[in-house]
N, C-alpha and C positions, 0 to 999 in steps of 0.2 A: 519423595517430598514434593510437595504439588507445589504452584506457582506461590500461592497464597498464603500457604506454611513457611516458603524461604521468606515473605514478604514481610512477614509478622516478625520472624527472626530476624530478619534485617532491624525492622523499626526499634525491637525492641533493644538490643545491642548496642542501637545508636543511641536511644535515648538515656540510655546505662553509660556510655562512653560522653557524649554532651555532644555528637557530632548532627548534623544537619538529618532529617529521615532521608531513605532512599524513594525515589518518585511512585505511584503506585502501579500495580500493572498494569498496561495499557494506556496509562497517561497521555503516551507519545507515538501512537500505535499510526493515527493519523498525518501525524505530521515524518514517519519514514515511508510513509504511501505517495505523499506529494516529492517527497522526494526522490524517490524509485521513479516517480515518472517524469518530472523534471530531466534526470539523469540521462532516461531514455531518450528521450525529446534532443538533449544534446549531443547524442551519440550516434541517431537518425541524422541532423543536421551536418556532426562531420563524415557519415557514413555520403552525402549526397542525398540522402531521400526526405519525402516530408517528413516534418518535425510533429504531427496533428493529424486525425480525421483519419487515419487507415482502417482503425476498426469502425468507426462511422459509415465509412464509406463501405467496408464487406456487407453490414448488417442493411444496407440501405439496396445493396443489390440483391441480398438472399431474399428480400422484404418483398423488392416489390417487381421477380421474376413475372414474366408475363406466364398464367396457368397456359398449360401445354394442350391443345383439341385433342378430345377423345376421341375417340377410332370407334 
């Protein structure tokens, strides 16, 4: 049963019982993104290390290697 089929059955059952629907997929798909890194960010901070910028800062050095003299 795909995401979509449980969803419909959800709805519909609930509407059949008088209870609230269930949210739809992905409603909240954004807001456990922010909090995965949130999360991170605090666990960096009691780890000791920055809380921010570490992948900024990889992509910032791969970016802008000085090119290597040809031979």
């Amino acid at each position: 049963m795909s995401i979509t089929q449980q969803y419909l059955l959800d709805t519909y059952r609930a509407q059949r019982l008088g209870t609230p629907t269930p949210p739809a997929p992905g409603a909240h798909d954004w807001q456990v993104v922010r909090e995965l890194r949130d999360h991170r960010r605090f666990r960096a901070v009691l780890a000791g290390r920055p809380a921010h910028g570490r992948i900024r800062q990889a992509l910032g050095r791969w970016l802008h290697r000085r090119p290597r003299p040809s031979c």
